[in-house]
C-alpha positions as CSV (number, residue, x, y, z in Angstrom):
1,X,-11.9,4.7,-1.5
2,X,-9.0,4.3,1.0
3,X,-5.6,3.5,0.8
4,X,-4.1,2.0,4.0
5,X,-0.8,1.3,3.8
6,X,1.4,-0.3,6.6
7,X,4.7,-1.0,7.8
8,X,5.5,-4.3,9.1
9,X,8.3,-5.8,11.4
10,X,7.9,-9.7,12.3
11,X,4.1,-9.4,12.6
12,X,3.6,-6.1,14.4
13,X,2.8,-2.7,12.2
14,X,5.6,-0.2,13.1
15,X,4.2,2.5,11.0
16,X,0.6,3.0,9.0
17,X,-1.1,5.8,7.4
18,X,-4.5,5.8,5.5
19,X,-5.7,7.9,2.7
20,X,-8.7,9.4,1.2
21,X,-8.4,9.2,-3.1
22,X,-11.3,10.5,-4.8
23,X,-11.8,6.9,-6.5
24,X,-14.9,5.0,-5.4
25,X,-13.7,1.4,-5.9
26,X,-10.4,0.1,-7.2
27,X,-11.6,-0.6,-10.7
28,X,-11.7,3.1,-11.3
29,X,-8.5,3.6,-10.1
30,X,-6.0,4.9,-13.1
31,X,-2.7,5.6,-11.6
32,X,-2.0,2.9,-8.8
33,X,2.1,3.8,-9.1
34,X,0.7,7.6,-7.9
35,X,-1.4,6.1,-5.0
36,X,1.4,4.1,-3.7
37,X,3.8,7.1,-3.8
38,X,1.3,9.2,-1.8
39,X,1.3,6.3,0.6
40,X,5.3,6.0,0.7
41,X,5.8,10.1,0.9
42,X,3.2,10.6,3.8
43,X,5.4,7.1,5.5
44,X,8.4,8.9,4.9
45,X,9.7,6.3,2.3
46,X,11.3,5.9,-0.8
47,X,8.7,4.7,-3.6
48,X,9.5,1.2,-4.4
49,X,10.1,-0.1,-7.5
50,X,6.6,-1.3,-8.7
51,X,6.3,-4.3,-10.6
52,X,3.3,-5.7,-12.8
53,X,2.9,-8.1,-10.4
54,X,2.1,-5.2,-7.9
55,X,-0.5,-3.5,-10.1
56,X,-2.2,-6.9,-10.6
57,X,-2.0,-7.4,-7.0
58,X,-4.0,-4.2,-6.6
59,X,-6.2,-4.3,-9.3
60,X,-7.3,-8.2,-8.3
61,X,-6.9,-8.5,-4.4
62,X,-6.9,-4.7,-3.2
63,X,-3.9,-5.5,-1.9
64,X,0.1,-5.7,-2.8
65,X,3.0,-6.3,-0.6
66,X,6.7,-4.9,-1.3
67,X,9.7,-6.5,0.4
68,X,13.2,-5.2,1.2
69,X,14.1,-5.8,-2.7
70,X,11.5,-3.8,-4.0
71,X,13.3,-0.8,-2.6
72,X,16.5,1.0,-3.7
73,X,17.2,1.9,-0.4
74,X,18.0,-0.1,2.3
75,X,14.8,-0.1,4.8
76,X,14.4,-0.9,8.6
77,X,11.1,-3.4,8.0
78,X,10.5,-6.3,6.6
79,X,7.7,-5.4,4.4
80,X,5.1,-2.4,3.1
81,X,1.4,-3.5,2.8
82,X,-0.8,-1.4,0.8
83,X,-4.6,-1.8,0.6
84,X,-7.2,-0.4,-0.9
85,X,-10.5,0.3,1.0
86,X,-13.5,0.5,-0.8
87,X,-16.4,3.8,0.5
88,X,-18.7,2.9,2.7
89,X,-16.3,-0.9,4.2
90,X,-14.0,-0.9,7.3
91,X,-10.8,-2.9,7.3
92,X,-10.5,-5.5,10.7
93,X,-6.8,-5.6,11.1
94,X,-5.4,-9.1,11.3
95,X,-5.1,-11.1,14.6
Protein backbone atom coordinates (compact mmCIF):
# COMPACT_ATOMS: atom_id res chain seq x y z
CA UNK A 1 0.00 0.00 0.00
CA UNK A 2 0.69 3.67 -0.60
CA UNK A 3 0.42 6.68 1.21
CA UNK A 4 0.05 9.87 -0.88
CA UNK A 5 -0.14 12.73 0.90
CA UNK A 6 -0.57 16.26 -0.46
CA UNK A 7 -0.35 19.86 0.16
CA UNK A 8 -3.10 22.04 -0.95
CA UNK A 9 -3.53 25.87 -1.54
CA UNK A 10 -7.07 26.97 -2.97
CA UNK A 11 -7.36 23.91 -5.15
CA UNK A 12 -3.89 23.45 -6.55
CA UNK A 13 -1.30 20.83 -4.72
CA UNK A 14 1.78 22.91 -3.80
CA UNK A 15 3.58 20.04 -2.45
CA UNK A 16 2.94 15.87 -2.58
CA UNK A 17 4.96 12.98 -1.80
CA UNK A 18 3.96 9.19 -1.97
CA UNK A 19 5.14 6.31 0.03
CA UNK A 20 5.65 2.64 -0.08
CA UNK A 21 4.47 0.92 3.68
CA UNK A 22 4.81 -2.61 3.77
CA UNK A 23 0.89 -2.91 4.59
CA UNK A 24 -1.26 -4.49 1.79
CA UNK A 25 -4.58 -2.78 2.46
CA UNK A 26 -5.54 -0.20 5.13
CA UNK A 27 -7.27 -2.72 7.38
CA UNK A 28 -3.85 -4.09 8.30
CA UNK A 29 -2.48 -1.00 8.92
CA UNK A 30 -1.51 -0.72 12.96
CA UNK A 31 0.05 2.59 13.41
CA UNK A 32 -1.74 5.27 11.17
CA UNK A 33 -0.18 8.30 13.60
CA UNK A 34 3.41 6.67 12.36
CA UNK A 35 2.36 6.67 8.61
CA UNK A 36 1.19 10.19 8.74
CA UNK A 37 4.49 11.29 10.40
CA UNK A 38 6.49 9.65 7.59
CA UNK A 39 4.33 11.58 5.27
CA UNK A 40 4.77 15.02 7.28
CA UNK A 41 8.76 14.48 7.82
CA UNK A 42 9.49 13.53 4.06
CA UNK A 43 6.94 17.09 3.36
CA UNK A 44 9.08 18.83 5.59
CA UNK A 45 6.18 19.45 8.18
CA UNK A 46 5.39 19.43 11.62
CA UNK A 47 3.10 16.19 12.51
CA UNK A 48 -0.32 17.45 13.27
CA UNK A 49 -2.15 16.80 16.03
CA UNK A 50 -4.18 13.61 15.06
CA UNK A 51 -7.58 13.31 16.23
CA UNK A 52 -9.95 10.10 16.33
CA UNK A 53 -11.79 11.58 13.87
CA UNK A 54 -8.57 11.34 11.66
CA UNK A 55 -7.92 7.66 12.36
CA UNK A 56 -11.52 6.88 11.52
CA UNK A 57 -11.16 8.85 8.51
CA UNK A 58 -8.34 6.59 7.43
CA UNK A 59 -9.51 3.49 8.55
CA UNK A 60 -13.14 4.08 6.79
CA UNK A 61 -12.45 6.36 3.57
CA UNK A 62 -8.61 5.84 3.03
CA UNK A 63 -8.44 9.25 3.41
CA UNK A 64 -8.20 12.21 6.18
CA UNK A 65 -7.71 15.81 5.77
CA UNK A 66 -5.85 18.25 8.47
CA UNK A 67 -6.51 22.02 8.38
CA UNK A 68 -4.45 25.00 9.67
CA UNK A 69 -5.72 23.98 13.34
CA UNK A 70 -4.58 20.70 13.36
CA UNK A 71 -1.14 22.05 13.42
CA UNK A 72 0.94 23.72 16.25
CA UNK A 73 2.71 25.64 13.89
CA UNK A 74 1.52 28.08 11.74
CA UNK A 75 1.51 26.59 7.98
CA UNK A 76 1.63 28.26 4.47
CA UNK A 77 -1.52 25.92 2.98
CA UNK A 78 -4.71 25.56 3.54
CA UNK A 79 -4.89 21.96 4.11
CA UNK A 80 -2.77 18.33 4.14
CA UNK A 81 -4.49 15.35 2.36
CA UNK A 82 -3.36 12.04 3.17
CA UNK A 83 -4.48 8.88 1.35
CA UNK A 84 -3.99 5.56 1.41
CA UNK A 85 -3.40 3.56 -1.87
CA UNK A 86 -4.19 0.07 -1.83
CA UNK A 87 -1.28 -2.55 -4.07
CA UNK A 88 -1.95 -3.18 -7.28
CA UNK A 89 -4.81 0.50 -7.73
CA UNK A 90 -3.73 3.97 -9.17
CA UNK A 91 -5.09 7.15 -7.74
CA UNK A 92 -6.72 9.78 -10.71
CA UNK A 93 -6.08 13.08 -9.14
CA UNK A 94 -9.12 15.27 -9.02
CA UNK A 95 -10.17 17.58 -11.86
Amino acid sequence: MRIWATMRKGHRIIGEVTLQTNYQKRDQVEDWPGLIGEACHALDLSRPVILQKHLKDMERFSRSVFKAEDFMEPIAFDRLEIEAIPDGQTRKPPR
